[in-house]
C-alpha positions in Angstrom: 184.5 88.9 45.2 181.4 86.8 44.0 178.5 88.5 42.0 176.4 87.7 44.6 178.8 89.4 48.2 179.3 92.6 45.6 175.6 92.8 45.6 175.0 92.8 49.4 178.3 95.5 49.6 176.4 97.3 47.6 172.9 97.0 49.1 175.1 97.7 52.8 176.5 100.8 51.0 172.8 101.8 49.8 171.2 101.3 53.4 174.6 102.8 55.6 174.8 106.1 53.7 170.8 107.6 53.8 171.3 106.2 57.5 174.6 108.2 58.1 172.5 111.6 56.2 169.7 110.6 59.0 171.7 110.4 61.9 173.7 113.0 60.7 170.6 115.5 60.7 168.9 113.9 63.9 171.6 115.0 66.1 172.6 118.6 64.5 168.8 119.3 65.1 169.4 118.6 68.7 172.6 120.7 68.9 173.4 124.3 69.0 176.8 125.6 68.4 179.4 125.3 65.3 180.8 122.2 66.2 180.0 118.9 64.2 178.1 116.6 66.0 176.1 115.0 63.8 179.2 113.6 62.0 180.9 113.5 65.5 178.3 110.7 66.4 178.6 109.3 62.8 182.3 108.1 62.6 182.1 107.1 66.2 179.2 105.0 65.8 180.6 103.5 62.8 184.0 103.4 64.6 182.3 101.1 67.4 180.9 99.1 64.6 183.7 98.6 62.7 185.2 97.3 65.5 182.9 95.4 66.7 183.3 93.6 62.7 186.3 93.3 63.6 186.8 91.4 66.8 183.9 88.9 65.1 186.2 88.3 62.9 189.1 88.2 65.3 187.8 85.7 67.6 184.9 84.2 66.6 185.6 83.0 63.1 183.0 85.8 61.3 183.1 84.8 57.9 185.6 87.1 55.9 182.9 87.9 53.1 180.7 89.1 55.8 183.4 91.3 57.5 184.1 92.6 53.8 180.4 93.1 53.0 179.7 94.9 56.8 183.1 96.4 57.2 183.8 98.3 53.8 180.7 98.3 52.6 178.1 99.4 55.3 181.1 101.1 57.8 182.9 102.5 54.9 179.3 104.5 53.3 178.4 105.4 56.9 181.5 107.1 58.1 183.0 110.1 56.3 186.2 111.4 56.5 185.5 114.1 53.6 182.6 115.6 55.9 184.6 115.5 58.7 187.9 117.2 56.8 185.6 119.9 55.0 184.2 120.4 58.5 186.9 121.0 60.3 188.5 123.1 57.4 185.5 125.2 57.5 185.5 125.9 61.6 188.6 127.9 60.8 187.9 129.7 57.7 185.2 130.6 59.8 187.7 131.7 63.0 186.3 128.8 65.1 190.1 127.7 65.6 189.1 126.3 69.4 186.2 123.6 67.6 188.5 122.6 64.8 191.6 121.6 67.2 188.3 120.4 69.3 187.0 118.6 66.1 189.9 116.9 64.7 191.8 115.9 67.9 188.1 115.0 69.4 187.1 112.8 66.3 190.6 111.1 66.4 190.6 109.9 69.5 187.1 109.1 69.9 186.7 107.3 66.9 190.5 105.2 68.1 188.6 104.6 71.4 185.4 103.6 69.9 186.9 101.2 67.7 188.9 99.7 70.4 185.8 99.1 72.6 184.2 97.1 69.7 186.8 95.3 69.5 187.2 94.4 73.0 183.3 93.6 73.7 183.7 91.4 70.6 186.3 89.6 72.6 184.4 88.9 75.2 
């Protein structure tokens, strides 16, 4: 990777993972309950993103330094899988066995489906 891409993977990093603490925060002020929706929303946002990235680079030729930058960099600091696991692994310390089968099955194929609908409008 050339000194100048690692500076915009970082610079995507530094903008995607205030953004993901933002959204994160915007929608669990808007929601009542113990389930997770601000990281819900989170990793399938960034899911639709990411495949969004990757269907540009599919089918329309998006550079690969781009798709790196974007994809790892911005996707990859906006999405979190360590929330989401500490999340779900609190629900049931907590007893909330329904919302962490809800959470994890929820997240997986959401985020799966997401992905594959970015991928798919980037075909178009």
């Amino acid at each position: 990777m050339s000194p100048l891409a690692w500076v915009g993977f970082v610079a995507a990093a530094a903008v995607a993972a205030p953004l993901r603490y933002l959204v994160d925060g915007f929608v669990g002020d808007r929601v009542e309950g113990a389930f997770p929706w601000g990281t819900f929303v989170v990793n399938a946002s960034g899911s639709l993103v990411s495949g969004v990235l990757a269907g540009l680079a599919l089918y329309h030729a998006f550079p690969k330094t781009s798709a790196v930058i974007l994809g790892t960099g911005f996707c990859g600091s906006y999405t979190t899988f360590s929330t989401f696991s500490f999340e779900t692994v609190r629900l049931v310390e907590e007893g909330a066995l329904g919302e962490a089968v809800r959470n994890a099955a929820g997240t997986l194929v959401v985020c799966a489906a997401a992905a594959a609908l970015g991928l798919a409008l980037a075909a178009l």
